[in-house]
C-alpha positions as CSV (number, residue, x, y, z in Angstrom):
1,X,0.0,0.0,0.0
2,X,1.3,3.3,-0.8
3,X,1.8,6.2,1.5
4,X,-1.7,7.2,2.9
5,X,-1.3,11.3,4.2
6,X,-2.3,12.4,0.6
7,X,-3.3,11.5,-2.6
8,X,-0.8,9.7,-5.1
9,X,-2.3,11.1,-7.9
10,X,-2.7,14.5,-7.5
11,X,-0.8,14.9,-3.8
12,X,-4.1,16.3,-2.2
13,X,-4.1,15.7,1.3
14,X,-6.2,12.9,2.9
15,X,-8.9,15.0,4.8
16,X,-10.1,12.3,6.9
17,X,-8.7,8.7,8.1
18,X,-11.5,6.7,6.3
19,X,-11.4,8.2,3.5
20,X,-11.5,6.0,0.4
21,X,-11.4,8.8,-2.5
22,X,-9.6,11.7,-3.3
23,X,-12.4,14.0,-3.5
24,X,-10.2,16.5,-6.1
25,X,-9.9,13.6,-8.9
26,X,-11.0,10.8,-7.8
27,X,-8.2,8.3,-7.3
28,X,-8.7,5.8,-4.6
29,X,-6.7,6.9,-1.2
30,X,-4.7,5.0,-0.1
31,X,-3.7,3.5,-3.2
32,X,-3.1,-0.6,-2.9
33,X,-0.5,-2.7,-3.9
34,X,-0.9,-5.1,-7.5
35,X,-1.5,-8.0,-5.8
36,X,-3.7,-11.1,-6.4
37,X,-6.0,-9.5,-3.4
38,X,-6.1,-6.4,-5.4
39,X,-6.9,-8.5,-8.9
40,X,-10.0,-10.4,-7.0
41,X,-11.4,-7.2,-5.4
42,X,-11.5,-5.7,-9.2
43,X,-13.1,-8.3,-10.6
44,X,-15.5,-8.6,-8.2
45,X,-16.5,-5.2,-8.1
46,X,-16.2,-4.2,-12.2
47,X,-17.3,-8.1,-13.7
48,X,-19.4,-10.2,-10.9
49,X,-20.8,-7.3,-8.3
50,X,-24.8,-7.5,-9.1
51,X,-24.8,-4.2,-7.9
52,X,-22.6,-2.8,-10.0
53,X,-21.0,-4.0,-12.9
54,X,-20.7,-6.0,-15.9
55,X,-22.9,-8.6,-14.9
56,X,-25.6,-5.9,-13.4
57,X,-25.6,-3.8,-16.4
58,X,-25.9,-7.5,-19.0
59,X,-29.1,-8.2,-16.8
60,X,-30.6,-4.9,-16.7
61,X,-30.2,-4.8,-20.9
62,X,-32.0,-7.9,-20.9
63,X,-34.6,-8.1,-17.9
64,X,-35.2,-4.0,-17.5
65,X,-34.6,-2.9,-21.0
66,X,-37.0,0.0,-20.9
67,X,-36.0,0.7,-17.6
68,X,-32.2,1.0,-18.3
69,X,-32.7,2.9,-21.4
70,X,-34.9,5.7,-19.4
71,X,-32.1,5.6,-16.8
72,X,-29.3,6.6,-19.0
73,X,-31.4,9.2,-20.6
74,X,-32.1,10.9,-17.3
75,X,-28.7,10.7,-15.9
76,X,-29.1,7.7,-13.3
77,X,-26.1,6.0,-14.8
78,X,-23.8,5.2,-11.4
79,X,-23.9,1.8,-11.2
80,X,-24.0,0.5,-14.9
81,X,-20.8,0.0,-17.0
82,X,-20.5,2.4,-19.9
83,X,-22.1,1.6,-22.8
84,X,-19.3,1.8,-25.4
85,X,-17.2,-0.5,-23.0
86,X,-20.1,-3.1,-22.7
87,X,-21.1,-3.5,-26.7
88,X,-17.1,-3.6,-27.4
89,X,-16.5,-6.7,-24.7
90,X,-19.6,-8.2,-25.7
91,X,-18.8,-8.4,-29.1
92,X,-15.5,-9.6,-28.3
93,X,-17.4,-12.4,-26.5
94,X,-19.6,-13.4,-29.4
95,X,-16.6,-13.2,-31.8
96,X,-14.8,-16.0,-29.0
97,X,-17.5,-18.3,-29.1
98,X,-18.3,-17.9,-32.9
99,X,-14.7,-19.4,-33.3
100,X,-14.6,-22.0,-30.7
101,X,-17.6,-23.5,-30.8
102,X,-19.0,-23.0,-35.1
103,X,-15.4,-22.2,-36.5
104,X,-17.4,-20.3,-38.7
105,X,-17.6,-16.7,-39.9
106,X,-19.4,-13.6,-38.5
107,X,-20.5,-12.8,-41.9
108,X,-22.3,-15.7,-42.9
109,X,-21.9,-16.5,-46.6
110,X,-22.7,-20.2,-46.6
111,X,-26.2,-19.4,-48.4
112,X,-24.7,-17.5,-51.4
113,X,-22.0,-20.3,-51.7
114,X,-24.3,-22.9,-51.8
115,X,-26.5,-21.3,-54.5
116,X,-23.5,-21.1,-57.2
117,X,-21.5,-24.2,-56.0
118,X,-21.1,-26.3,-58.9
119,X,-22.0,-23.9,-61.4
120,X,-20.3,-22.1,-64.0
121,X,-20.3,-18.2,-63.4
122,X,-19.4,-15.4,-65.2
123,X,-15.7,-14.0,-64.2
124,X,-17.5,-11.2,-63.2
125,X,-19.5,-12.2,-60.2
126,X,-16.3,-15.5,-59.6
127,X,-14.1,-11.6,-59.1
128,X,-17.5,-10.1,-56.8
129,X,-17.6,-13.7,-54.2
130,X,-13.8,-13.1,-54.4
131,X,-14.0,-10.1,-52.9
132,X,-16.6,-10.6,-50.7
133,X,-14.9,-13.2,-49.1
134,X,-12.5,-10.6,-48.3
135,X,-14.3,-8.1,-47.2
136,X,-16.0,-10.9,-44.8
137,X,-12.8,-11.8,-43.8
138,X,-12.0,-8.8,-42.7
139,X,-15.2,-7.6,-41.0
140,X,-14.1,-11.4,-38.9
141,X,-10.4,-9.4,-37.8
142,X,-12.2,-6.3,-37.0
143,X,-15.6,-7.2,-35.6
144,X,-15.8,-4.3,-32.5
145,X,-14.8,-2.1,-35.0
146,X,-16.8,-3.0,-38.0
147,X,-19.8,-2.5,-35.1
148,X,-19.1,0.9,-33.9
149,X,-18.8,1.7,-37.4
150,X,-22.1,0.9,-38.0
151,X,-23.7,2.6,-34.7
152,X,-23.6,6.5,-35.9
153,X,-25.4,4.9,-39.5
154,X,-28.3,3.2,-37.0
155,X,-28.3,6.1,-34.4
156,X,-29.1,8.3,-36.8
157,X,-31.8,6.3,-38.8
158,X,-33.6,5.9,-35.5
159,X,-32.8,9.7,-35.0
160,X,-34.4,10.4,-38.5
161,X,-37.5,7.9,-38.0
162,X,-38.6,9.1,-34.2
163,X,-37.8,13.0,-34.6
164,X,-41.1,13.9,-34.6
165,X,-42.2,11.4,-31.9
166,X,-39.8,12.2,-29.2
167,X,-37.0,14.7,-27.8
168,X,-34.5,12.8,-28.0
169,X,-31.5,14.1,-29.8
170,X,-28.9,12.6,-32.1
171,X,-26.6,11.4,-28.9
172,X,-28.8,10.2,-27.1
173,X,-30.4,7.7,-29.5
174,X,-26.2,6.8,-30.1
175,X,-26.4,5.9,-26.6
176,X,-29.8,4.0,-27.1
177,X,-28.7,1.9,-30.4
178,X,-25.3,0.9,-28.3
179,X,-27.4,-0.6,-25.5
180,X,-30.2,-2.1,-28.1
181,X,-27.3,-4.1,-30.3
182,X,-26.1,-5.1,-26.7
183,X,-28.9,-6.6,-27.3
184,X,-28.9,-8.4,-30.0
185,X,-25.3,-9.8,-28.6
186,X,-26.4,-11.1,-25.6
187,X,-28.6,-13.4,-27.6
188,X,-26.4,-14.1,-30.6
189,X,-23.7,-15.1,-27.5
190,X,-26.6,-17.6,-26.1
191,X,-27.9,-19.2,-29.4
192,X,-24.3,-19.5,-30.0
193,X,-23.9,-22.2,-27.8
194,X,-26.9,-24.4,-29.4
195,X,-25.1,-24.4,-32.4
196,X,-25.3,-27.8,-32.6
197,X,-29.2,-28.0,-32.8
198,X,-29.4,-24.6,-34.2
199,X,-27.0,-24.0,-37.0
200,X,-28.6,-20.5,-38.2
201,X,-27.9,-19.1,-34.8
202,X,-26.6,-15.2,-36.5
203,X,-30.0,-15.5,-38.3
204,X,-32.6,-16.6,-35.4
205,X,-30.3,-13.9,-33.2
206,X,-31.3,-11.2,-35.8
207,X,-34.8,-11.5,-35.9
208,X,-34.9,-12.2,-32.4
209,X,-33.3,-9.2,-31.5
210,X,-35.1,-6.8,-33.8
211,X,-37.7,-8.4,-31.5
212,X,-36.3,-7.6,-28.2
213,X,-35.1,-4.2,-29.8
214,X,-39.1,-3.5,-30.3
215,X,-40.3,-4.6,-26.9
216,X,-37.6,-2.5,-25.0
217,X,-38.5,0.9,-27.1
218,X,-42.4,0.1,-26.5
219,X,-41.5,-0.1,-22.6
220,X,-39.4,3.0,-23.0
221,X,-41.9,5.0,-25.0
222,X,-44.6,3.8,-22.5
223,X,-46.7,6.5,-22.8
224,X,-47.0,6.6,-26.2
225,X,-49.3,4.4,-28.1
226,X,-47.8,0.8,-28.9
227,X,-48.4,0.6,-32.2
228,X,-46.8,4.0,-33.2
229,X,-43.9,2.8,-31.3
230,X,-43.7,-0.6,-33.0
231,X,-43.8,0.6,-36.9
232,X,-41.8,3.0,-36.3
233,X,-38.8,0.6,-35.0
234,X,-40.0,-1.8,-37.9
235,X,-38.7,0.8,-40.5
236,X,-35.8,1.9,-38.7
237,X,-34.3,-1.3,-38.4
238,X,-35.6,-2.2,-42.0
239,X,-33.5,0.7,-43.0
240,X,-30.9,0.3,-41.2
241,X,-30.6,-3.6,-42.3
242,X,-30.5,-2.0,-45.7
243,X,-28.1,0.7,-45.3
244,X,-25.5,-2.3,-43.6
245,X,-25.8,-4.4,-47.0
246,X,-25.6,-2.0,-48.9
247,X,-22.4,-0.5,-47.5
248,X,-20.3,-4.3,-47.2
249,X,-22.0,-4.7,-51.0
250,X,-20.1,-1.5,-51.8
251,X,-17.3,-2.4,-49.9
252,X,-17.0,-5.5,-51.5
253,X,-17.5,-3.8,-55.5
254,X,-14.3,-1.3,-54.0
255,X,-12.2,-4.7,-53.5
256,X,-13.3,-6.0,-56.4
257,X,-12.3,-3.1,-58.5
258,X,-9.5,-2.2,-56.8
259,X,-7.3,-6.3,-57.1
Protein backbone atom coordinates (compact mmCIF):
# COMPACT_ATOMS: atom_id res chain seq x y z
CA UNK A 1 0.00 0.00 0.00
CA UNK A 2 1.31 3.32 -0.82
CA UNK A 3 1.78 6.22 1.54
CA UNK A 4 -1.72 7.22 2.90
CA UNK A 5 -1.28 11.27 4.20
CA UNK A 6 -2.30 12.41 0.62
CA UNK A 7 -3.32 11.50 -2.65
CA UNK A 8 -0.77 9.72 -5.11
CA UNK A 9 -2.28 11.12 -7.86
CA UNK A 10 -2.72 14.52 -7.54
CA UNK A 11 -0.75 14.91 -3.83
CA UNK A 12 -4.14 16.26 -2.16
CA UNK A 13 -4.14 15.74 1.27
CA UNK A 14 -6.21 12.86 2.88
CA UNK A 15 -8.91 15.01 4.81
CA UNK A 16 -10.14 12.25 6.91
CA UNK A 17 -8.70 8.75 8.09
CA UNK A 18 -11.54 6.72 6.28
CA UNK A 19 -11.43 8.24 3.50
CA UNK A 20 -11.52 5.96 0.39
CA UNK A 21 -11.36 8.76 -2.47
CA UNK A 22 -9.56 11.70 -3.29
CA UNK A 23 -12.36 14.00 -3.52
CA UNK A 24 -10.24 16.52 -6.09
CA UNK A 25 -9.91 13.65 -8.95
CA UNK A 26 -11.03 10.78 -7.78
CA UNK A 27 -8.17 8.29 -7.27
CA UNK A 28 -8.68 5.82 -4.64
CA UNK A 29 -6.74 6.93 -1.21
CA UNK A 30 -4.71 4.98 -0.08
CA UNK A 31 -3.74 3.48 -3.16
CA UNK A 32 -3.09 -0.56 -2.87
CA UNK A 33 -0.53 -2.67 -3.88
CA UNK A 34 -0.91 -5.06 -7.52
CA UNK A 35 -1.50 -8.03 -5.84
CA UNK A 36 -3.74 -11.14 -6.37
CA UNK A 37 -6.03 -9.46 -3.41
CA UNK A 38 -6.11 -6.39 -5.37
CA UNK A 39 -6.94 -8.48 -8.94
CA UNK A 40 -10.00 -10.40 -7.04
CA UNK A 41 -11.37 -7.18 -5.37
CA UNK A 42 -11.49 -5.74 -9.21
CA UNK A 43 -13.12 -8.28 -10.63
CA UNK A 44 -15.53 -8.63 -8.16
CA UNK A 45 -16.47 -5.24 -8.11
CA UNK A 46 -16.17 -4.25 -12.20
CA UNK A 47 -17.27 -8.06 -13.75
CA UNK A 48 -19.35 -10.16 -10.89
CA UNK A 49 -20.80 -7.27 -8.28
CA UNK A 50 -24.83 -7.51 -9.09
CA UNK A 51 -24.84 -4.18 -7.90
CA UNK A 52 -22.62 -2.80 -10.02
CA UNK A 53 -20.98 -3.97 -12.89
CA UNK A 54 -20.65 -6.02 -15.91
CA UNK A 55 -22.92 -8.61 -14.87
CA UNK A 56 -25.65 -5.87 -13.36
CA UNK A 57 -25.63 -3.81 -16.39
CA UNK A 58 -25.91 -7.53 -19.02
CA UNK A 59 -29.10 -8.21 -16.77
CA UNK A 60 -30.60 -4.91 -16.67
CA UNK A 61 -30.16 -4.79 -20.89
CA UNK A 62 -32.02 -7.92 -20.92
CA UNK A 63 -34.58 -8.07 -17.93
CA UNK A 64 -35.22 -4.01 -17.46
CA UNK A 65 -34.59 -2.89 -21.05
CA UNK A 66 -36.98 0.00 -20.85
CA UNK A 67 -35.99 0.67 -17.58
CA UNK A 68 -32.20 1.00 -18.26
CA UNK A 69 -32.65 2.94 -21.40
CA UNK A 70 -34.94 5.74 -19.38
CA UNK A 71 -32.09 5.62 -16.76
CA UNK A 72 -29.34 6.63 -19.01
CA UNK A 73 -31.40 9.19 -20.57
CA UNK A 74 -32.09 10.91 -17.34
CA UNK A 75 -28.74 10.65 -15.86
CA UNK A 76 -29.14 7.74 -13.32
CA UNK A 77 -26.05 6.02 -14.76
CA UNK A 78 -23.81 5.21 -11.37
CA UNK A 79 -23.95 1.79 -11.20
CA UNK A 80 -24.00 0.46 -14.93
CA UNK A 81 -20.79 -0.01 -17.04
CA UNK A 82 -20.51 2.36 -19.95
CA UNK A 83 -22.14 1.57 -22.77
CA UNK A 84 -19.34 1.79 -25.38
CA UNK A 85 -17.18 -0.50 -23.03
CA UNK A 86 -20.11 -3.07 -22.67
CA UNK A 87 -21.06 -3.50 -26.65
CA UNK A 88 -17.07 -3.62 -27.36
CA UNK A 89 -16.53 -6.65 -24.74
CA UNK A 90 -19.63 -8.24 -25.71
CA UNK A 91 -18.84 -8.41 -29.08
CA UNK A 92 -15.52 -9.56 -28.29
CA UNK A 93 -17.42 -12.44 -26.52
CA UNK A 94 -19.64 -13.35 -29.42
CA UNK A 95 -16.61 -13.20 -31.80
CA UNK A 96 -14.85 -15.99 -29.03
CA UNK A 97 -17.55 -18.33 -29.10
CA UNK A 98 -18.27 -17.92 -32.92
CA UNK A 99 -14.69 -19.37 -33.28
CA UNK A 100 -14.64 -21.97 -30.72
CA UNK A 101 -17.62 -23.54 -30.79
CA UNK A 102 -18.95 -23.03 -35.15
CA UNK A 103 -15.40 -22.21 -36.47
CA UNK A 104 -17.38 -20.28 -38.71
CA UNK A 105 -17.56 -16.72 -39.94
CA UNK A 106 -19.41 -13.61 -38.49
CA UNK A 107 -20.46 -12.79 -41.91
CA UNK A 108 -22.26 -15.67 -42.86
CA UNK A 109 -21.93 -16.54 -46.64
CA UNK A 110 -22.68 -20.16 -46.60
CA UNK A 111 -26.20 -19.36 -48.43
CA UNK A 112 -24.65 -17.48 -51.44
CA UNK A 113 -21.97 -20.25 -51.72
CA UNK A 114 -24.27 -22.87 -51.84
CA UNK A 115 -26.49 -21.27 -54.54
CA UNK A 116 -23.49 -21.12 -57.16
CA UNK A 117 -21.47 -24.18 -55.98
CA UNK A 118 -21.07 -26.31 -58.91
CA UNK A 119 -21.98 -23.91 -61.43
CA UNK A 120 -20.32 -22.11 -64.03
CA UNK A 121 -20.32 -18.17 -63.39
CA UNK A 122 -19.35 -15.41 -65.23
CA UNK A 123 -15.71 -14.00 -64.18
CA UNK A 124 -17.46 -11.24 -63.19
CA UNK A 125 -19.53 -12.20 -60.21
CA UNK A 126 -16.31 -15.52 -59.61
CA UNK A 127 -14.06 -11.62 -59.11
CA UNK A 128 -17.48 -10.14 -56.84
CA UNK A 129 -17.65 -13.71 -54.19
CA UNK A 130 -13.76 -13.13 -54.39
CA UNK A 131 -14.03 -10.10 -52.94
CA UNK A 132 -16.65 -10.63 -50.74
CA UNK A 133 -14.88 -13.16 -49.12
CA UNK A 134 -12.45 -10.58 -48.33
CA UNK A 135 -14.34 -8.12 -47.16
CA UNK A 136 -15.96 -10.93 -44.84
CA UNK A 137 -12.76 -11.76 -43.83
CA UNK A 138 -11.98 -8.79 -42.69
CA UNK A 139 -15.21 -7.57 -41.02
CA UNK A 140 -14.07 -11.40 -38.93
CA UNK A 141 -10.37 -9.40 -37.82
CA UNK A 142 -12.22 -6.34 -37.02
CA UNK A 143 -15.57 -7.21 -35.62
CA UNK A 144 -15.83 -4.33 -32.48
CA UNK A 145 -14.79 -2.08 -35.02
CA UNK A 146 -16.78 -3.01 -37.96
CA UNK A 147 -19.82 -2.48 -35.07
CA UNK A 148 -19.14 0.93 -33.87
CA UNK A 149 -18.77 1.70 -37.39
CA UNK A 150 -22.06 0.89 -38.02
CA UNK A 151 -23.71 2.63 -34.66
CA UNK A 152 -23.56 6.51 -35.87
CA UNK A 153 -25.45 4.93 -39.46
CA UNK A 154 -28.30 3.17 -36.96
CA UNK A 155 -28.25 6.11 -34.44
CA UNK A 156 -29.15 8.26 -36.84
CA UNK A 157 -31.79 6.28 -38.77
CA UNK A 158 -33.59 5.88 -35.51
CA UNK A 159 -32.78 9.71 -34.96
CA UNK A 160 -34.43 10.42 -38.45
CA UNK A 161 -37.55 7.90 -38.00
CA UNK A 162 -38.55 9.14 -34.19
CA UNK A 163 -37.76 12.97 -34.65
CA UNK A 164 -41.13 13.88 -34.55
CA UNK A 165 -42.24 11.38 -31.92
CA UNK A 166 -39.78 12.17 -29.19
CA UNK A 167 -37.05 14.75 -27.83
CA UNK A 168 -34.47 12.81 -27.97
CA UNK A 169 -31.48 14.07 -29.80
CA UNK A 170 -28.87 12.56 -32.14
CA UNK A 171 -26.58 11.37 -28.95
CA UNK A 172 -28.81 10.17 -27.09
CA UNK A 173 -30.35 7.72 -29.47
CA UNK A 174 -26.17 6.78 -30.15
CA UNK A 175 -26.42 5.91 -26.58
CA UNK A 176 -29.82 4.01 -27.05
CA UNK A 177 -28.74 1.92 -30.36
CA UNK A 178 -25.26 0.93 -28.30
CA UNK A 179 -27.38 -0.61 -25.46
CA UNK A 180 -30.21 -2.06 -28.15
CA UNK A 181 -27.26 -4.11 -30.31
CA UNK A 182 -26.12 -5.13 -26.74
CA UNK A 183 -28.93 -6.65 -27.27
CA UNK A 184 -28.90 -8.44 -29.97
CA UNK A 185 -25.26 -9.76 -28.61
CA UNK A 186 -26.43 -11.12 -25.59
CA UNK A 187 -28.59 -13.43 -27.60
CA UNK A 188 -26.40 -14.13 -30.64
CA UNK A 189 -23.72 -15.10 -27.52
CA UNK A 190 -26.62 -17.56 -26.14
CA UNK A 191 -27.92 -19.23 -29.37
CA UNK A 192 -24.25 -19.50 -29.98
CA UNK A 193 -23.85 -22.25 -27.80
CA UNK A 194 -26.92 -24.36 -29.40
CA UNK A 195 -25.10 -24.41 -32.37
CA UNK A 196 -25.32 -27.77 -32.62
CA UNK A 197 -29.16 -27.97 -32.76
CA UNK A 198 -29.41 -24.57 -34.23
CA UNK A 199 -27.03 -24.03 -37.00
CA UNK A 200 -28.60 -20.45 -38.16
CA UNK A 201 -27.93 -19.09 -34.82
CA UNK A 202 -26.56 -15.21 -36.48
CA UNK A 203 -29.95 -15.51 -38.34
CA UNK A 204 -32.57 -16.58 -35.44
CA UNK A 205 -30.29 -13.89 -33.22
CA UNK A 206 -31.26 -11.16 -35.84
CA UNK A 207 -34.76 -11.55 -35.89
CA UNK A 208 -34.87 -12.20 -32.39
CA UNK A 209 -33.26 -9.25 -31.45
CA UNK A 210 -35.11 -6.77 -33.85
CA UNK A 211 -37.71 -8.36 -31.48
CA UNK A 212 -36.30 -7.61 -28.17
CA UNK A 213 -35.09 -4.16 -29.76
CA UNK A 214 -39.11 -3.53 -30.35
CA UNK A 215 -40.35 -4.58 -26.91
CA UNK A 216 -37.55 -2.47 -25.05
CA UNK A 217 -38.51 0.92 -27.14
CA UNK A 218 -42.37 0.10 -26.52
CA UNK A 219 -41.46 -0.08 -22.55
CA UNK A 220 -39.41 3.02 -22.99
CA UNK A 221 -41.86 5.01 -25.02
CA UNK A 222 -44.57 3.80 -22.51
CA UNK A 223 -46.72 6.54 -22.77
CA UNK A 224 -47.01 6.57 -26.21
CA UNK A 225 -49.30 4.38 -28.11
CA UNK A 226 -47.78 0.81 -28.90
CA UNK A 227 -48.37 0.61 -32.18
CA UNK A 228 -46.79 4.01 -33.20
CA UNK A 229 -43.92 2.82 -31.32
CA UNK A 230 -43.74 -0.60 -33.04
CA UNK A 231 -43.77 0.65 -36.90
CA UNK A 232 -41.85 3.01 -36.31
CA UNK A 233 -38.78 0.63 -34.98
CA UNK A 234 -39.97 -1.84 -37.94
CA UNK A 235 -38.71 0.76 -40.46
CA UNK A 236 -35.77 1.86 -38.69
CA UNK A 237 -34.27 -1.26 -38.44
CA UNK A 238 -35.55 -2.16 -42.02
CA UNK A 239 -33.50 0.68 -43.00
CA UNK A 240 -30.88 0.27 -41.23
CA UNK A 241 -30.64 -3.55 -42.32
CA UNK A 242 -30.50 -2.04 -45.73
CA UNK A 243 -28.12 0.68 -45.25
CA UNK A 244 -25.49 -2.27 -43.58
CA UNK A 245 -25.82 -4.44 -46.96
CA UNK A 246 -25.59 -2.04 -48.88
CA UNK A 247 -22.41 -0.51 -47.52
CA UNK A 248 -20.26 -4.29 -47.24
CA UNK A 249 -22.05 -4.75 -50.95
CA UNK A 250 -20.13 -1.49 -51.83
CA UNK A 251 -17.34 -2.36 -49.95
CA UNK A 252 -16.97 -5.48 -51.53
CA UNK A 253 -17.45 -3.85 -55.48
CA UNK A 254 -14.26 -1.27 -53.98
CA UNK A 255 -12.25 -4.69 -53.50
CA UNK A 256 -13.32 -5.99 -56.42
CA UNK A 257 -12.32 -3.12 -58.54
CA UNK A 258 -9.46 -2.22 -56.80
CA UNK A 259 -7.35 -6.27 -57.09
Amino acid sequence: MHVNTSCINCDRAVSVADQKYCPGCGQPTPAHRIDWHFLGHELEHSVLHMDRGILYSLKNVMLRPGQLLRDYIEGRRGNQVKPLLLITMMAAAVVLLNRLITGGSMMDSGVSEALVAGQTMPAELLRFLAASRSVSAWIDSHFAAFTLMLLPIEALVFWQVFRRYSQLNYPEWLVMTTLLTVQVFVIWSVLVLLYRWLSQAQLVAALLGMIYNAFSLVHFFQDRPVWSTLWRTAVALAVFSLISSAAVMAAALVVMRVA
